[in-house]
C-alpha positions as CSV (number, residue, x, y, z in Angstrom):
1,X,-5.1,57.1,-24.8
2,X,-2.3,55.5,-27.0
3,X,0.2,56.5,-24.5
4,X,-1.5,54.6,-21.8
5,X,-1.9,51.8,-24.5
6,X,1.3,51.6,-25.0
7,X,2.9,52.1,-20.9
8,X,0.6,49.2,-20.0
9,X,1.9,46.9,-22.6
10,X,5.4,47.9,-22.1
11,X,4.7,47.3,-18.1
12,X,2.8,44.1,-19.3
13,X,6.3,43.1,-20.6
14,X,8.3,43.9,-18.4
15,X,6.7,42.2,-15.4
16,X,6.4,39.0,-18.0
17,X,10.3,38.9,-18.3
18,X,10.8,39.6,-15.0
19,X,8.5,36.9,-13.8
20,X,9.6,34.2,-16.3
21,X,13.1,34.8,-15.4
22,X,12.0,34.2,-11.4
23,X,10.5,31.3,-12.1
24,X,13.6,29.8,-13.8
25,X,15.5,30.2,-10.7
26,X,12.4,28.9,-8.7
27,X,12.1,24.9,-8.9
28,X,8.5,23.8,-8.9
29,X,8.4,20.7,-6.6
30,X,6.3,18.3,-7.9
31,X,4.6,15.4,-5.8
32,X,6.1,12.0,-5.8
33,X,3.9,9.5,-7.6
34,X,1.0,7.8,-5.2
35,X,1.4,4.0,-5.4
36,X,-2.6,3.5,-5.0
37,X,-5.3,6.0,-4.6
38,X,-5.8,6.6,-1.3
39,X,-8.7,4.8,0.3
40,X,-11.9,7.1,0.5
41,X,-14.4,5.3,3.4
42,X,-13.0,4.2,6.5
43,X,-14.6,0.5,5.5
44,X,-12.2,0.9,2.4
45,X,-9.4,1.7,4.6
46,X,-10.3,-0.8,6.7
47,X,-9.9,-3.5,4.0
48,X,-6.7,-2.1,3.0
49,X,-5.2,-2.4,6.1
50,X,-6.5,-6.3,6.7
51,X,-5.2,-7.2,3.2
52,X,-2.1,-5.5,4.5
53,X,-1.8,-7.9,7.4
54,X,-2.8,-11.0,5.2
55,X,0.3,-10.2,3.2
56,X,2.7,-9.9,5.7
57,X,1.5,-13.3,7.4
58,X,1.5,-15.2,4.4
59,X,5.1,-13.6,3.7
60,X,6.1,-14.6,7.4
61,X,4.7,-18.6,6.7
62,X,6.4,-18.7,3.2
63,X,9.7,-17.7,4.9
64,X,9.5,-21.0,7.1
65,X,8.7,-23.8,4.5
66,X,10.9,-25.6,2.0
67,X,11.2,-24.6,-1.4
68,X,8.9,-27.6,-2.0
69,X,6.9,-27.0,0.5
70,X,6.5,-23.1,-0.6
71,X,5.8,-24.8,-4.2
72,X,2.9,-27.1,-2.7
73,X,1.7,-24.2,-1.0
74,X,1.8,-21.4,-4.1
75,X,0.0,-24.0,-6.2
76,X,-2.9,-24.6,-3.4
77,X,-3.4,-20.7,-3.3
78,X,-3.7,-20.5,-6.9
79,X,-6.3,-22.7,-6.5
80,X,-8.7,-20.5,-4.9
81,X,-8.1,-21.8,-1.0
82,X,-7.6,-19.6,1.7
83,X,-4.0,-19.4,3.9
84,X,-5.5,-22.4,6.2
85,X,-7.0,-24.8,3.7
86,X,-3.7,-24.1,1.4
87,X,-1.5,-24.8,4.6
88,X,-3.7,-28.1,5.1
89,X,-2.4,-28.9,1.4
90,X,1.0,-29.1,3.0
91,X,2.9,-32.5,3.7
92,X,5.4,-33.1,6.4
93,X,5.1,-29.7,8.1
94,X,7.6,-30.1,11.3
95,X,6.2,-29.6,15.0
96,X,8.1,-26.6,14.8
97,X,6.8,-24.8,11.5
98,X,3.8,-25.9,12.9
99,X,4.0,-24.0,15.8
100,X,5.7,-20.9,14.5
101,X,2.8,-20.7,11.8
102,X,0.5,-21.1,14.5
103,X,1.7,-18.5,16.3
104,X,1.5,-16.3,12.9
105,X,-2.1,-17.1,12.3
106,X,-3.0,-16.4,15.7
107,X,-1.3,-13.1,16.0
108,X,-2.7,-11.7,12.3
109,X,-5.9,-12.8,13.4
110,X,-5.8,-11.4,16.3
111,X,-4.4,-7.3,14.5
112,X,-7.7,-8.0,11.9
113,X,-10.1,-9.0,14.8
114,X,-8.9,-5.8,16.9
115,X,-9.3,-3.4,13.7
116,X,-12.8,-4.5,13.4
117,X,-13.6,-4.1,17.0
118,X,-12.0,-0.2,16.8
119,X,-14.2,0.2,13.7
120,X,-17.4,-1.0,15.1
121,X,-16.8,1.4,18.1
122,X,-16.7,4.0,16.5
């Protein structure tokens, strides 16, 4: 009985060398960090992906004003209003920022309006 004691402990550290030494050579990958936890309903999702599209209008309208129109504008969202009412804030918007922002509205609208319609059909 002490001889089998003492095989299975020598076996015991054998395979621990030999398996500490493999997993020096082995590299353990590790996951790159998630930015935000991933959204768990679809309606969560869902409002991920509009907020998504809200950012990259309002980054498409700030990149056609002034500096002191973009001011003007900054200060008006701070105040609680929404991407129109803060736009409405705006003086001396040209026919064609107007236009172009129109255009930017429109087409945002138009991506949130058509992820509601695919969620709803489902």
């Amino acid at each position: 009985m002490v001889k089998l004691n003492i095989i299975s402990l020598v076996a015991i550290a054998l395979a621990a060398t030999s398996s500490s030494s493999l997993a020096q050579d082995i590299p353990i990958p590790v996951p790159p960090p998630q930015r935000r936890p991933q959204p768990s309903t679809p309606l969560q999702q869902q409002r991920l992906q509009v907020e998504q599209i809200q950012s990259e209008a309002e980054a498409e309208i700030e990149k056609l004003l002034t500096p002191e129109q973009q001011t003007q504008y900054r200060q008006a969202r701070r105040s609680g209003n929404n991407i129109l009412d803060s736009l409405d804030t705006l003086e001396s918007l040209s026919d064609t920022q107007k236009t172009k922002i129109n255009r930017i509205v429109r087409t945002a609208s138009q991506r949130i309006l058509d992820l509601t319609r695919r969620r709803q059909s489902r």
